[in-house]
Backbone as CSV, one residue per row, in Angstrom:
resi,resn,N_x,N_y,N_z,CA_x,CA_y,CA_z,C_x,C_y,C_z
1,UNK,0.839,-1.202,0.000,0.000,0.000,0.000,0.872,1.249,0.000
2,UNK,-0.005,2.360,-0.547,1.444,3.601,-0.733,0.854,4.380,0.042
3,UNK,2.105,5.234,0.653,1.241,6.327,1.789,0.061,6.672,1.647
4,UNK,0.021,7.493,0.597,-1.243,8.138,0.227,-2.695,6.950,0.277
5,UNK,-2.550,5.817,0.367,-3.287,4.864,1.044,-3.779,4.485,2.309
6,UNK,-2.426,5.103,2.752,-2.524,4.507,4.636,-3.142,5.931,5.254
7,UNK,-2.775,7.198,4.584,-3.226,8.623,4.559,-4.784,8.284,4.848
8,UNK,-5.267,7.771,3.964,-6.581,8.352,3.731,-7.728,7.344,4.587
9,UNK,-6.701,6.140,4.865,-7.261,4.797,5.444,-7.430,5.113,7.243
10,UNK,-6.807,6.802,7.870,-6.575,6.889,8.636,-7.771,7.582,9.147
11,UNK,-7.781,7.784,10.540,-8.815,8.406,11.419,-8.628,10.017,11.743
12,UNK,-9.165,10.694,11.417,-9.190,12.177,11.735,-7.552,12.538,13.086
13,UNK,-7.900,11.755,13.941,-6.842,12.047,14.779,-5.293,11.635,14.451
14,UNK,-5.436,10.120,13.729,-4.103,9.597,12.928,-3.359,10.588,12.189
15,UNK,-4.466,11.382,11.120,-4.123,12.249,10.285,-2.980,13.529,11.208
16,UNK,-4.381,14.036,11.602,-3.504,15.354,12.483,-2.109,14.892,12.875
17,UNK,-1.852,13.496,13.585,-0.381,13.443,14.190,0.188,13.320,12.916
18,UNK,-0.298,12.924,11.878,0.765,12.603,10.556,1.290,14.049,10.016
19,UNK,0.152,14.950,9.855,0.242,16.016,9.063,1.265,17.177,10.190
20,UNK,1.322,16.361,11.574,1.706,17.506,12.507,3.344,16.997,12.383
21,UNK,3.500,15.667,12.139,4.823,15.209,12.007,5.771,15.548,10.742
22,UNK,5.267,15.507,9.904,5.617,15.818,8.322,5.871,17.689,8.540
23,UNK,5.071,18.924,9.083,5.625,19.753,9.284,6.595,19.872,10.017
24,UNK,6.864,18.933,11.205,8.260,19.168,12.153,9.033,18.570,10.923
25,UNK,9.106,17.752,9.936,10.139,17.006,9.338,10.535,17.857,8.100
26,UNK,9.465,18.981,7.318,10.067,19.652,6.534,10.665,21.180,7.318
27,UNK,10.003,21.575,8.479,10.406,22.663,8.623,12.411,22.481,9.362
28,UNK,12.141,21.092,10.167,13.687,21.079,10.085,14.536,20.857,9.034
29,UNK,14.399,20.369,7.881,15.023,20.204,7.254,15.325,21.034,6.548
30,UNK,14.454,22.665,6.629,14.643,23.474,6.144,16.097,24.232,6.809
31,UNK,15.543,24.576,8.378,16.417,24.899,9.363,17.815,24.551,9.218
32,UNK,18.073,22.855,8.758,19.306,22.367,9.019,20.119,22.862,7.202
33,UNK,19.231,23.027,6.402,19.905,23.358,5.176,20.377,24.813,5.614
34,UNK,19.531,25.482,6.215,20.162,27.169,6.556,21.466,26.683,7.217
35,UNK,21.266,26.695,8.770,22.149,26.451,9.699,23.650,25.374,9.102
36,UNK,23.641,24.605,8.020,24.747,24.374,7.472,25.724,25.351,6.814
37,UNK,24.906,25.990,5.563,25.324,27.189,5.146,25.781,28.007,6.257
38,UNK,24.967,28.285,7.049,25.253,29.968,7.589,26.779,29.281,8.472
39,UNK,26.887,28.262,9.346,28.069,27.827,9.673,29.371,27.457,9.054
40,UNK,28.777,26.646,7.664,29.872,26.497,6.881,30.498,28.036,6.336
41,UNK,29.648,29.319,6.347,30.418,30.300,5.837,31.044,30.943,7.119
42,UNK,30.754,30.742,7.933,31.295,31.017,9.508,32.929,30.932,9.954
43,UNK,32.628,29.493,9.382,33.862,28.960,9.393,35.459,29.622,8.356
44,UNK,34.335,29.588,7.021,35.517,29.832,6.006,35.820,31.605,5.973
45,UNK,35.238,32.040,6.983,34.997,33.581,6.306,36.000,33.825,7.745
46,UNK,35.402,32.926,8.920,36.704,33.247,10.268,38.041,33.315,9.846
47,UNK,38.260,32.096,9.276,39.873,31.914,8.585,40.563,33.103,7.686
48,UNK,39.302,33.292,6.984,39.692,34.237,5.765,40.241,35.958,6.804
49,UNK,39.657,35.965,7.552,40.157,37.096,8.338,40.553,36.860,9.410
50,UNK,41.176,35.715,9.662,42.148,35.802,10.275,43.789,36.136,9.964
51,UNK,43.856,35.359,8.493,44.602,35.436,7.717,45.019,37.276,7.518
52,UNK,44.141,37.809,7.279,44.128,39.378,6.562,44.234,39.936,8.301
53,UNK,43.706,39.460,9.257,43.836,40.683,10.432,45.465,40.509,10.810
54,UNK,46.073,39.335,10.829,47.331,39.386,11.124,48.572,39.663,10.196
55,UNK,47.843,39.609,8.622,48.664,39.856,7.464,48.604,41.929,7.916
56,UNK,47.778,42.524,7.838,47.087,43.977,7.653,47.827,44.556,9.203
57,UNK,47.354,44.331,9.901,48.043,44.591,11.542,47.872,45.990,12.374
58,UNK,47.322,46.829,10.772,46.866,47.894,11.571,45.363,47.567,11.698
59,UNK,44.911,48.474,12.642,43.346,48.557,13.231,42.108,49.338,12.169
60,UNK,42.648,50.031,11.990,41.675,51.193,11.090,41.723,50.457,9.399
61,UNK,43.277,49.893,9.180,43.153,49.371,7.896,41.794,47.693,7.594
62,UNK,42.223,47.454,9.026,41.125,46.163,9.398,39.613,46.359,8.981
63,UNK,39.385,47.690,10.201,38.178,47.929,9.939,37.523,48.213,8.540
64,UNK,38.603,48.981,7.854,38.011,49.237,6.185,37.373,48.217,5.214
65,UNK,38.091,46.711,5.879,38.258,46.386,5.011,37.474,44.798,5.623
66,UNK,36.499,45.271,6.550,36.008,44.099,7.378,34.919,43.289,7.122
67,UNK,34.264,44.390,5.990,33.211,43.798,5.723,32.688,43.054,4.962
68,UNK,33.936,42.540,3.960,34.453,41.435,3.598,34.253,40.450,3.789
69,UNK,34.266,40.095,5.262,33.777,38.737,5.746,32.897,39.010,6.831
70,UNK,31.824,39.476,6.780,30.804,39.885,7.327,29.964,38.831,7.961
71,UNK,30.104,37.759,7.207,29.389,36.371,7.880,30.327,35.722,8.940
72,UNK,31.130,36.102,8.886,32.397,35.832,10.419,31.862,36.211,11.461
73,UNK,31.770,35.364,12.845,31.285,36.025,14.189,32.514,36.840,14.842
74,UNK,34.036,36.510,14.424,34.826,37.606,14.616,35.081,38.733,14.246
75,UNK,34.594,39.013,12.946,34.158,40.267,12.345,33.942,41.002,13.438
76,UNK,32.216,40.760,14.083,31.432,41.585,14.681,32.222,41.758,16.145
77,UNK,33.086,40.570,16.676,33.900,41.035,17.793,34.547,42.337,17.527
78,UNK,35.583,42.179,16.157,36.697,43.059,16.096,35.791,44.887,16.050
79,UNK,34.718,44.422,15.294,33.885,45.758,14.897,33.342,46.934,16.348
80,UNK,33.249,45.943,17.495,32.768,45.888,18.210,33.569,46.284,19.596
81,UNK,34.877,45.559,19.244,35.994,46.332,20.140,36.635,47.173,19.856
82,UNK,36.963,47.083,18.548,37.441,48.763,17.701,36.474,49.642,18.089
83,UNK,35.068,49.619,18.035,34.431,51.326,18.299,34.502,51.224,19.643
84,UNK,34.627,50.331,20.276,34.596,51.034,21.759,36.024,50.907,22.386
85,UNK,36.815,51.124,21.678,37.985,51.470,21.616,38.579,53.224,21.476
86,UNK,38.075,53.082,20.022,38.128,54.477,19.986,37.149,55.440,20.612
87,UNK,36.179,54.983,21.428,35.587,55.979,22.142,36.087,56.020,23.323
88,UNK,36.798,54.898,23.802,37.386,55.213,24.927,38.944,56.083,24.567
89,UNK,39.457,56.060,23.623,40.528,56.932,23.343,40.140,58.646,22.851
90,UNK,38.708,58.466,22.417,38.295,60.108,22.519,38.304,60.106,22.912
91,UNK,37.773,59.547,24.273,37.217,60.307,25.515,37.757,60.373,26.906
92,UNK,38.637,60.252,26.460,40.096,59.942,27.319,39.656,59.489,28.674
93,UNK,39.231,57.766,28.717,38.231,57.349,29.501,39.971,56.352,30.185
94,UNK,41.031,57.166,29.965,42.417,56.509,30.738,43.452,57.620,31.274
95,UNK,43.906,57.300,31.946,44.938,58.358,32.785,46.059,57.923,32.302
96,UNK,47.235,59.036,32.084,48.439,58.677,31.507,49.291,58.859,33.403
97,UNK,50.172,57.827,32.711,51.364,57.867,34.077,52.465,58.406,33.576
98,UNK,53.370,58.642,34.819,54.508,59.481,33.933,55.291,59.059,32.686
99,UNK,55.720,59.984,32.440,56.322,59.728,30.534,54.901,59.357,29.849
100,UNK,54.052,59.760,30.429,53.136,59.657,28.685,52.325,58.561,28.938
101,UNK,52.935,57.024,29.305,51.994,56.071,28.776,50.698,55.750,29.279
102,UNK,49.827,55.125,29.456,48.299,54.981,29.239,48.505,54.008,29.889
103,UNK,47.645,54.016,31.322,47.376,52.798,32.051,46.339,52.165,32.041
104,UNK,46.459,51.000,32.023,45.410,49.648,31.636,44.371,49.540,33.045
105,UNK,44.920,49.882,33.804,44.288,49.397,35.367,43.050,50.601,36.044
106,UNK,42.426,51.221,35.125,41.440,52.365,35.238,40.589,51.759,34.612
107,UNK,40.447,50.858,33.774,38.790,50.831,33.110,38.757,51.199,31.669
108,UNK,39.512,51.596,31.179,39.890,51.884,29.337,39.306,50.180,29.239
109,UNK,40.822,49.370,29.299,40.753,48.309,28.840,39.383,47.391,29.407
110,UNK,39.071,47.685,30.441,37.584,46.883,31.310,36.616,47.010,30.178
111,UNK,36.465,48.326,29.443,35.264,48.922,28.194,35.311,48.042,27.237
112,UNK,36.536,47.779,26.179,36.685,47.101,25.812,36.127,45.615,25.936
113,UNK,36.996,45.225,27.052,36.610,43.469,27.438,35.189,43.509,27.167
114,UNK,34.560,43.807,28.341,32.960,43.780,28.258,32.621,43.942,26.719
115,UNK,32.759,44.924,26.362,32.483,45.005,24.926,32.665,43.896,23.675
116,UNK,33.988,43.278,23.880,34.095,41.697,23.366,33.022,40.728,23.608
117,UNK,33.084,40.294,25.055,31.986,40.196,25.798,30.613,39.657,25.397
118,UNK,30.185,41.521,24.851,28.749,41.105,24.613,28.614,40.881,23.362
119,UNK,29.495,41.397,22.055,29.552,40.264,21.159,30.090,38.876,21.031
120,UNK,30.530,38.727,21.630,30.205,37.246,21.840,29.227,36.825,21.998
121,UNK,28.291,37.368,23.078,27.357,36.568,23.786,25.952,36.887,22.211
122,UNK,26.183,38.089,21.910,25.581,38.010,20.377,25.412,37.149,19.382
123,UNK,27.029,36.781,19.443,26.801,35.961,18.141,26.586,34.648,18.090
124,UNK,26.939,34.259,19.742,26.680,32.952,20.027,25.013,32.237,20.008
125,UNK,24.449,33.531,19.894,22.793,33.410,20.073,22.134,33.384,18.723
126,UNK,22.985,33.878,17.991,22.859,34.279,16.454,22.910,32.683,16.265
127,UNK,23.694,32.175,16.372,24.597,31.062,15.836,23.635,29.956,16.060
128,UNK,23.579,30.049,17.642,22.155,29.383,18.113,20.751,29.450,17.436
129,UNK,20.712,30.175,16.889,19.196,30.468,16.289,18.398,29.692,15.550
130,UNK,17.021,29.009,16.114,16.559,27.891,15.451,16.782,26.612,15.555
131,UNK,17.753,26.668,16.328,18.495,24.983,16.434,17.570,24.628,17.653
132,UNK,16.982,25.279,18.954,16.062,24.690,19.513,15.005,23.823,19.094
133,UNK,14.642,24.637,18.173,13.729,23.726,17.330,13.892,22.518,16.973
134,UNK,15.368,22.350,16.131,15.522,20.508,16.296,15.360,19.941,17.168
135,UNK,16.177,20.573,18.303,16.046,19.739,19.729,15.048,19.258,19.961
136,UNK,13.696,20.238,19.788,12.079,20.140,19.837,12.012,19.074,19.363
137,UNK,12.094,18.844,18.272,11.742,17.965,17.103,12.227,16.423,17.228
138,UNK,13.254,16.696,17.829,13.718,15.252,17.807,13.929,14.702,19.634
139,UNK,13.317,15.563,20.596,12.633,14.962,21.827,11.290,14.971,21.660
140,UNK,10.356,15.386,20.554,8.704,15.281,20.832,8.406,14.518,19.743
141,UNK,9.080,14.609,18.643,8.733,13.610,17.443,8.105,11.948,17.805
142,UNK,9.162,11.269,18.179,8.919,9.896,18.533,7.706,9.989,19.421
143,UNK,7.535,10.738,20.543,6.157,10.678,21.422,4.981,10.998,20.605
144,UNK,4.878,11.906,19.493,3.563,12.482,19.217,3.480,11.282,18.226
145,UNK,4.423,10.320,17.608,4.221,9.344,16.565,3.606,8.099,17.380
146,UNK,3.951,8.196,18.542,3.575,6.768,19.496,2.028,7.119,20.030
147,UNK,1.732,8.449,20.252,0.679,8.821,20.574,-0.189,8.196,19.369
148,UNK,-0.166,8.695,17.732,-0.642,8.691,17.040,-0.668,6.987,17.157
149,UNK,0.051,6.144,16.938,0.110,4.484,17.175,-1.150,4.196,18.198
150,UNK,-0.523,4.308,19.072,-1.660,4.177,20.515,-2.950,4.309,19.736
151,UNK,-3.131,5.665,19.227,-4.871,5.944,19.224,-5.256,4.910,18.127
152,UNK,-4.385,4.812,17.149,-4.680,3.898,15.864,-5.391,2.667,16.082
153,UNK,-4.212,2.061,16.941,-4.328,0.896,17.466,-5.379,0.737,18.399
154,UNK,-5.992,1.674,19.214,-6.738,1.538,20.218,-8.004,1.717,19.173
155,UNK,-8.202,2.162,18.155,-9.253,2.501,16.926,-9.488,1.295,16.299
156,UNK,-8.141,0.255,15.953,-8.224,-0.843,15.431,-9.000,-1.818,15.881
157,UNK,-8.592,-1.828,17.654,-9.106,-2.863,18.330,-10.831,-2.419,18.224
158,UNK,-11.314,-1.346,18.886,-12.790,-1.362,18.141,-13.602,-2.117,17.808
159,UNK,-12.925,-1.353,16.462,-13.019,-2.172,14.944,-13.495,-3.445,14.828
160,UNK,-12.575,-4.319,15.496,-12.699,-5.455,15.542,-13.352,-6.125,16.507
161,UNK,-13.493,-5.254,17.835,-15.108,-5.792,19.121,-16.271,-5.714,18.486
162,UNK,-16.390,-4.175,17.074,-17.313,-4.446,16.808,-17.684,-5.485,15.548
163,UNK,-16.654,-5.818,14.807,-16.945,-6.780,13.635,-16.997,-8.126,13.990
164,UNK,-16.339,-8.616,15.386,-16.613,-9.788,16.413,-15.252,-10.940,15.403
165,UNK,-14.643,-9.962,14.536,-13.728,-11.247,13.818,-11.727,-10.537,14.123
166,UNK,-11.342,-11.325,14.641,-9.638,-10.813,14.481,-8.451,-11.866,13.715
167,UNK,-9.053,-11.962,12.057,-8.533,-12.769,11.958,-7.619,-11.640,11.104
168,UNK,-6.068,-11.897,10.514,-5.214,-11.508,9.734,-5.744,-10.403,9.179
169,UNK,-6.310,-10.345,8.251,-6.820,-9.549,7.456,-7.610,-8.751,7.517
170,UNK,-8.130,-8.667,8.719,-9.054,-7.556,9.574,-8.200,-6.697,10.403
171,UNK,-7.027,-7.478,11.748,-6.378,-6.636,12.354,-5.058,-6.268,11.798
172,UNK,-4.585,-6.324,10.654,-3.206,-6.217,10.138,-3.472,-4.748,9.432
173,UNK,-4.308,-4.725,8.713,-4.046,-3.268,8.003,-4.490,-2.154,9.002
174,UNK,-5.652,-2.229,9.776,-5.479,-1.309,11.400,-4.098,-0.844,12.114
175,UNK,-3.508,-2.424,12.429,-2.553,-2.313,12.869,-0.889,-1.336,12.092
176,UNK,-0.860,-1.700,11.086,0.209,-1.142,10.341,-0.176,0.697,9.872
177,UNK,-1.742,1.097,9.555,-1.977,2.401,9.349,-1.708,3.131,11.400
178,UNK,-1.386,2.212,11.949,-0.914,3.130,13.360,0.348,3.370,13.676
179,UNK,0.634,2.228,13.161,2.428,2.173,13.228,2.989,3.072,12.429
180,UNK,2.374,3.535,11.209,3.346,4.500,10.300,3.582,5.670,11.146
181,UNK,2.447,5.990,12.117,2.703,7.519,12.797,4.353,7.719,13.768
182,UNK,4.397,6.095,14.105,5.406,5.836,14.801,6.728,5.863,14.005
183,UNK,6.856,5.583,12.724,7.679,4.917,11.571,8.272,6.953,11.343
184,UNK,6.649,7.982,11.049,6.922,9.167,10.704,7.298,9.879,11.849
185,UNK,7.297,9.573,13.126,8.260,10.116,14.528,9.440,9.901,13.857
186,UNK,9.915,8.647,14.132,11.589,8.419,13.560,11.943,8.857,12.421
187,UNK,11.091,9.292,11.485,11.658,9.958,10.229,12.031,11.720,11.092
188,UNK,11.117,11.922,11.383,11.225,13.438,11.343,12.236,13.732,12.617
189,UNK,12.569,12.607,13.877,13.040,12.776,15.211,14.552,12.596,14.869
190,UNK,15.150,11.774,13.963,16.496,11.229,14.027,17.389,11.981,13.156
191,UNK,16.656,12.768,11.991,17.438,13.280,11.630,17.984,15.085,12.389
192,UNK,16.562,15.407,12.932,16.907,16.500,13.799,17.794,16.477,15.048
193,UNK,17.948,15.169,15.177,18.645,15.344,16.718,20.436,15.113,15.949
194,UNK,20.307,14.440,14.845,21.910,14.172,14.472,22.694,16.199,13.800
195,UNK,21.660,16.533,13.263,21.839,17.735,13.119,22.051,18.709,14.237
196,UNK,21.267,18.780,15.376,21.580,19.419,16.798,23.069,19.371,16.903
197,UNK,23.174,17.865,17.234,24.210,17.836,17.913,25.855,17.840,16.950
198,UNK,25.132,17.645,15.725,26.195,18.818,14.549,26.971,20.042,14.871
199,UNK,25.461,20.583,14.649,25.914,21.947,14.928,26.299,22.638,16.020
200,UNK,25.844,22.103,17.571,26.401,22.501,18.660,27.632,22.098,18.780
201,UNK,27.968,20.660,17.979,29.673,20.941,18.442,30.486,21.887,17.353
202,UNK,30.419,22.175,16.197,30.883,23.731,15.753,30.652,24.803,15.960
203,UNK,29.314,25.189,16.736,29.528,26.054,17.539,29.790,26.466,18.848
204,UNK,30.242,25.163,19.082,31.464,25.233,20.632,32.694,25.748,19.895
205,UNK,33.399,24.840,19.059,34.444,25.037,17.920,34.523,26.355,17.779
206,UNK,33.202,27.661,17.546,33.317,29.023,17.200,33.833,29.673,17.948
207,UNK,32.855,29.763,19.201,33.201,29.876,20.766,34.014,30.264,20.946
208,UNK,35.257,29.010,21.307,36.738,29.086,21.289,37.559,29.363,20.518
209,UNK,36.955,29.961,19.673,37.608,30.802,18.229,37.437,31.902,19.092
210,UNK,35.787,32.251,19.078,36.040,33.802,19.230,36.587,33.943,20.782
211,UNK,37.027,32.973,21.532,37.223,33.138,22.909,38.888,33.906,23.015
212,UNK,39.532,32.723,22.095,41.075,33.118,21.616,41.027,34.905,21.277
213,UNK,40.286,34.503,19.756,40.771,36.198,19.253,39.672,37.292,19.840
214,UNK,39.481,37.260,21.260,39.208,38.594,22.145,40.741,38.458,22.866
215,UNK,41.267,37.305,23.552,42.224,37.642,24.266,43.159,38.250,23.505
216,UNK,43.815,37.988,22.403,44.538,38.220,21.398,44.630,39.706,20.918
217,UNK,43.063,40.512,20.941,43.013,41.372,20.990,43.388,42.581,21.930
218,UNK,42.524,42.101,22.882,42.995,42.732,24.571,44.591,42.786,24.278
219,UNK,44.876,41.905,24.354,47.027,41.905,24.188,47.389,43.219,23.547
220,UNK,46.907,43.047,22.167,47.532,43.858,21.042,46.902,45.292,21.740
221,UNK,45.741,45.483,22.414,45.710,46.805,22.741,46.357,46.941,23.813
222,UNK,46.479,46.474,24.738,47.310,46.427,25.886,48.868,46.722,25.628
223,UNK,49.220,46.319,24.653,50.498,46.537,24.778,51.059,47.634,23.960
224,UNK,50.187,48.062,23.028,50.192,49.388,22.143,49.882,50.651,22.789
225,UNK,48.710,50.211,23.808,48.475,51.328,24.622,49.549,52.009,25.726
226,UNK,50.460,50.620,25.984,50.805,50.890,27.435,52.543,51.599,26.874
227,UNK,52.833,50.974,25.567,54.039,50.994,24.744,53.776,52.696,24.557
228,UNK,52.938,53.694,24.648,52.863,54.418,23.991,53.816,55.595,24.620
């Protein structure tokens, strides 16, 4: 028998769990085609400026030229500690010690950090975005398909108190139009949860990307500032 058989062979309530399962199964699969892309360019666009921030080395030449790799979550760090960088250098939000240089231990550099900080905590949410939903999908999938089984099956039996016969051919096709709801849990549950846990471990992987190049940063201002 072809779906569209067992579809129509089903009970108002069978349906709903089918039709409710088949949307968790295309809308993740939509999700996980984004969330590949948007990571896979994550990845290649981090490298790509990493390459150019340490090739380039000045700050202002960086920024010109940042938006380049705009799909980078270090981008938006560097973007992010550069302006509040230079507002803390307008605003002369640091005290110089003698001979001139610029001390770190007032709160200049504190502006900054924080400022890393909360892009991070930005982009990590960015990054995150939608992937709950698999999670959804692939802890409620299998239950709402077993639900749908249960009622089938509990519809089947009926069926058959009231036809007074349970031979093969009476309880087998009952039985199997309940089970598909169960069959369409595991379609729509297994592939969302292998995707989750995809993508959360590259974006741990990011994380500690962008965890590195804030410290990295902090340094280079720290020591330019204090060198001055």
């Amino acid at each position: 028998m072809s779906f569209e058989l067992f579809f129509t062979g089903t009970g108002l309530v069978v349906k709903g769990v089918l039709l409710l399962l088949i949307l968790f199964s295309v809308v993740s699969w939509g999700i996980i085609m984004f969330k590949m892309y948007q990571i896979h360019k994550a990845f290649s666009e981090s490298g790509r400026f990493m390459d150019f921030f340490w090739k380039t080395k000045r700050f202002d030449a960086i920024a010109s030229q940042a938006d380049r790799f705009a799909s980078s979550p270090l981008v938006a760090l560097f973007n992010e500690g550069y302006s509040e960088l230079k507002q803390v250098m307008e605003t002369g939000d640091t005290r110089t010690e003698q001979g001139g240089a610029i001390s770190t231990d007032l709160g200049g550099i504190a502006n900054v950090s924080r400022a890393l900080r909360r892009a991070t905590n930005l982009e990590v949410t960015r990054l995150e975005k939608y992937t709950t939903f698999l999670a959804t999908t692939g802890s409620t999938s299998p239950f709402i398909g077993l639900f749908g089984t249960v009622w089938g099956i509990m519809v089947a039996f009926i069926g058959i108190g009231k036809t007074g016969s349970a031979s093969l051919a009476v309880v087998a096709p009952g039985i199997a139009e309940a089970l598909i709801a169960t069959a369409i849990g595991l379609v729509a549950a297994i592939p969302a949860v292998m995707a989750y846990n995809h993508f959360q471990h590259k974006i741990r992987v990011l994380v500690k990307e962008m965890d590195s190049f804030s410290t990295e940063f902090l340094n280079i201002v720290q020591r330019n500032i204090a060198g001055k």
